[in-house]
N, C-alpha and C positions, 0 to 999 in steps of 0.2 A: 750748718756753716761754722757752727762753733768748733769741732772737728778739725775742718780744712785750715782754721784760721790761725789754730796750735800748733800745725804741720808746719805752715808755713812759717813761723813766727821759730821753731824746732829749728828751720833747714837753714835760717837767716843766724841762727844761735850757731849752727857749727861751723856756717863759713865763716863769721866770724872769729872762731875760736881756733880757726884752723889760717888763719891769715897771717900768721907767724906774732903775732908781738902777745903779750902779757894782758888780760881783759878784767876788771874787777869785775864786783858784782853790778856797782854804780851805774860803769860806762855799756854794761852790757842790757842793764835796763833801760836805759835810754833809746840807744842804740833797737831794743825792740819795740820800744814803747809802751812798758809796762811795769810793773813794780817790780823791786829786789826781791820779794818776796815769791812772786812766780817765777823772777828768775831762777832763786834757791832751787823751786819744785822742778822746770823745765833741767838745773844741771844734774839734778838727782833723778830724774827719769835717764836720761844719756846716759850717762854712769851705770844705772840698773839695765840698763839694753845691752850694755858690753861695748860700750864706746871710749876710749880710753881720754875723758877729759881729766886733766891732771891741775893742783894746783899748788903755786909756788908761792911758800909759806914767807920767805923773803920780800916777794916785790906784790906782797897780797894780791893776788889777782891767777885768773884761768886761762887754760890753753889746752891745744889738743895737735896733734901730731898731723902733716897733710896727707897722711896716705885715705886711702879713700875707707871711708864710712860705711858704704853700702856692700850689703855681702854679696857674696857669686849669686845669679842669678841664671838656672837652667833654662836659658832659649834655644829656642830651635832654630834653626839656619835663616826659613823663612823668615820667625820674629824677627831675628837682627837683621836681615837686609832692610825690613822694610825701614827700623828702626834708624838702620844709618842712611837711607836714601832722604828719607822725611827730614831727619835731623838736618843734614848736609845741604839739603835744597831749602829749607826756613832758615838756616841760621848763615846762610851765603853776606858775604858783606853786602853785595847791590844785589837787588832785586828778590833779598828775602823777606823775613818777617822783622818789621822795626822791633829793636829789642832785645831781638833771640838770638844774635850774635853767638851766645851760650851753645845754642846747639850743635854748630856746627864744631865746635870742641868735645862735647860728647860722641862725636858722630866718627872721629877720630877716634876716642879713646876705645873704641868699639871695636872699630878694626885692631886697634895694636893687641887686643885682647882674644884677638883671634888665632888660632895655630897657624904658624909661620908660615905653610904649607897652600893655606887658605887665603891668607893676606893679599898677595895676588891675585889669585883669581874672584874675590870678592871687589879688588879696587876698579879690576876691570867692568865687572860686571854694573859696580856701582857707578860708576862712569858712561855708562850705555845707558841708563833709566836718569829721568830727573823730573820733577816739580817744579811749576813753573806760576807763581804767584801774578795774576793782573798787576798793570802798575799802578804803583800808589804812593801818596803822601812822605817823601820824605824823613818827613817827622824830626827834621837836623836839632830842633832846640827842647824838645816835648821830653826826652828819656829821662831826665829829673824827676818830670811831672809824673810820669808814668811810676815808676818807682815809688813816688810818693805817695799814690793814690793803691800801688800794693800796699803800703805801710798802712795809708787810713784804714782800708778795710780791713786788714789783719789784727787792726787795736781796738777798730770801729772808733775812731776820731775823725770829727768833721774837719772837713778841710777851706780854709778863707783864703778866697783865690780872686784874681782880676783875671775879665775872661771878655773876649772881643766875640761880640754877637753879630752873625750876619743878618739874623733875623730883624732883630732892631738897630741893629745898626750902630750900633752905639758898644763902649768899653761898660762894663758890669763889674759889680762888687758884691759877691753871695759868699755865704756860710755853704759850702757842698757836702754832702752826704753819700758818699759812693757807695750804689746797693751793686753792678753790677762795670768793670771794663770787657770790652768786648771789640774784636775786628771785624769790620763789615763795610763795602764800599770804599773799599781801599783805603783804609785808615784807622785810629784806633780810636774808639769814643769810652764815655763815662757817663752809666747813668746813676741816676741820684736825684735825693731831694735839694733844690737850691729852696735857701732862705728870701729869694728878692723876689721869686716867683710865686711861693707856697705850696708849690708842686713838685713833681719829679718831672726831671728835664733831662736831655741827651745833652751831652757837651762833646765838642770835637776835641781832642788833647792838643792841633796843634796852635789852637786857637787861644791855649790858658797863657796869659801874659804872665803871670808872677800865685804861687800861692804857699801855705805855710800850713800844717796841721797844727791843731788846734789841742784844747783838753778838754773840749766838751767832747763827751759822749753819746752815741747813735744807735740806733737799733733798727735792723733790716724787719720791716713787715713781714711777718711769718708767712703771708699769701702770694708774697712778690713774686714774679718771676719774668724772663726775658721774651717767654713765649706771650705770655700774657700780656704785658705792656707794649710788646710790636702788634698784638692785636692780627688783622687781615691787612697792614700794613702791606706797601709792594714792595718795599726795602726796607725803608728804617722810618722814614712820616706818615704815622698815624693822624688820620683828620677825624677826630672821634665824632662819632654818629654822622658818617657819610658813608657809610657803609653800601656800593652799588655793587649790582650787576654789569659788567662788562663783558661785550662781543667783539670780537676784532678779527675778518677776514683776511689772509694771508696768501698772496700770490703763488703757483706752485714753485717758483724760483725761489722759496724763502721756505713754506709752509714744514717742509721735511724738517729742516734744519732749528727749527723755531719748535716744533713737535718732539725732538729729540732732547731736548732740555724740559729738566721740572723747574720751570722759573718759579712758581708761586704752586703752596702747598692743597690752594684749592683750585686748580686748574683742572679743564678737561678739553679735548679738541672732537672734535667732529670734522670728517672728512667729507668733501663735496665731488658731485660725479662727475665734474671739469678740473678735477686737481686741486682746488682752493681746499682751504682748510681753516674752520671758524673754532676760534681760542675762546675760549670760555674762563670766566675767572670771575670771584669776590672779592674785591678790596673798600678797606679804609681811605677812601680818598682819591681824587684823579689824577690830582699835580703829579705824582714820583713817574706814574703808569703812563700819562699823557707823553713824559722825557723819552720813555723807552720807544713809544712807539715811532714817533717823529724821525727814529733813527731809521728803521725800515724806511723811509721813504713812502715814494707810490706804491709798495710791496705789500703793505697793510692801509686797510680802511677801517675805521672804528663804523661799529652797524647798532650797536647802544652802549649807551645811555646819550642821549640828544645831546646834552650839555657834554659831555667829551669831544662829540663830532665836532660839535661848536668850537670847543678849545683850540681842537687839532686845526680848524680851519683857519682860527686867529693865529694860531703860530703860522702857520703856510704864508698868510699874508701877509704877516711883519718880516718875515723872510723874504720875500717877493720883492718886498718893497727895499731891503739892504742892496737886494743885485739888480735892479733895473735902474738904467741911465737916468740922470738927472732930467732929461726931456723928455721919457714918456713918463717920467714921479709928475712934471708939472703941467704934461696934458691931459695924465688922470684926472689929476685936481679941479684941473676947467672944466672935464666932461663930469665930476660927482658935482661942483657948483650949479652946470646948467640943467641936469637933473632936480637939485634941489627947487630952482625957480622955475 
């Protein structure tokens, strides 16, 4: 990690340097998060790579010219299509990747750097393919946050944030430790240790009300990782030591379609000699697995674990009970009364 965090902390150094105005060494330390000192070493690496950062003896301070940094890079027709269809389709203003705006500027510069000849019939082409992201989380006031939680991790400073918890329900005040951001379920999260917790916790970004990096210092568990902490999770909530077996029978109107997806990494299906098709899977937990199913409908039957079918049944009848008439809701009520006595 130490590596990527240079990199990153390197690429942040030249956009800045390349932003047109005069940069000391002060404001460019800050600005990374880290001492004058490895600034020194980061402008003396550039320099020794053949990057032209130049510095103006007058107005004490660094700059570098905006023409582009990175040298020719021989791709092949394939690479760059695929390079500008990905880029073009994430970095779309609506309905790409919160954030990556970025890309779809690279996805451009891509093309222009193409032989004039090309240009055309690559626009067309690109034009006829696209990516098409689920919809997701806005994220209108998080891009701060987001940013900033690059910074933390790039300097490895904890970050002290106010943060709206759905789980408790309540606004929070932690010391955050970001080991890991990541997109999944249409939105972007943050994991880390929180100080209010003692643990490491998932945070939704667009949930952070206000937060500020810090100067205390952190250090990522040498063992951490995102496979490991999602565990047999069915998305992203792990119920540690719930660890079940789950069977789930699928109608053949569904069974094909539900078969052609790897939803979870330890699934298996088994086909039946009437069409049905029983999903096989281990997960951490039943809540996330219990949501998906419910959305098949009568299409799927959970066949174990007891206590899921049981779930499934209590959601069926809270639901029942939203769309049936207020007068058969209150001659239920009479006929479970006169059962009871």
């Amino acid at each position: 990690m130490a590596s990527v965090s240079k990199i990153r902390r390197l690429l942040k150094l030249i956009e800045r340097l390349q932003s047109g105005g005069i940069c000391n060494s002060k404001d460019l330390a800050e600005f990374c998060g880290v001492s004058r000192r490895t600034i020194f070493r980061d402008l003396r690496m550039l320099q020794d790579s053949g990057l032209p950062v130049l510095y103006d003896e007058g107005r004490e301070g660094y700059w570098m010219t905006t023409s582009s940094f990175l040298p020719p890079t021989d791709l092949t027709l394939a690479e760059t299509l695929a390079l500008i269809i990905l880029a073009r389709s994430l970095g779309r203003q609506e309905g790409g990747l919160p954030f990556f705006q970025a890309a779809r500027d690279a996805s451009l510069k891509l093309v222009s750097n193409l032989p004039g000849n090309l240009q055309s019939e690559i626009g067309e082409l690109v034009d006829a393919v696209d990516v098409r992201l689920s919809r997701h989380h806005p994220l209108d006031q998080a891009q701060p946050y987001h940013e900033l939680l690059i910074r933390a991790l790039t300097t490895r400073r904890s970050v002290r944030l106010r943060y709206h918890s759905l789980f408790e329900q309540k606004e929070l005040r932690t010391l955050f430790s970001p080991y890991r951001l990541f997109f999944a379920r249409r939105s972007w999260y943050a994991i880390g240790r929180s100080s209010v917790h003692r643990a490491v916790r998932t945070l939704h970004l667009g949930r952070i009300i206000d937060a500020e990096i810090t100067e205390d210092a952190y250090e990522i568990p040498p063992r951490f990782s995102l496979a490991r902490y999602l565990g047999n999770a069915w998305h992203m909530i792990r119920e540690r030591g719930q660890r079940t077996e789950v069977v789930i029978r699928f109608q053949p109107r569904v069974a094909t379609n539900v078969a052609e997806v790897t939803w979870h990494k330890t699934q298996r299906v088994e086909w039946n000699d009437d069409g049905t098709m029983d999903f096989h899977v281990t997960v951490d937990g039943l809540k996330e697995i219990s949501w998906w199913i419910l959305g098949y409908g009568a299409q799927a039957e959970v066949l174990e674990p007891k206590e899921l079918r049981e779930m499934i049944v209590t959601h069926a009848q809270v639901m029942l009970d939203c769309y049936q008439p207020k007068s058969k809701k209150k001659a239920a009520k009479r006929t479970k009364r006169k059962k009871k006595s």
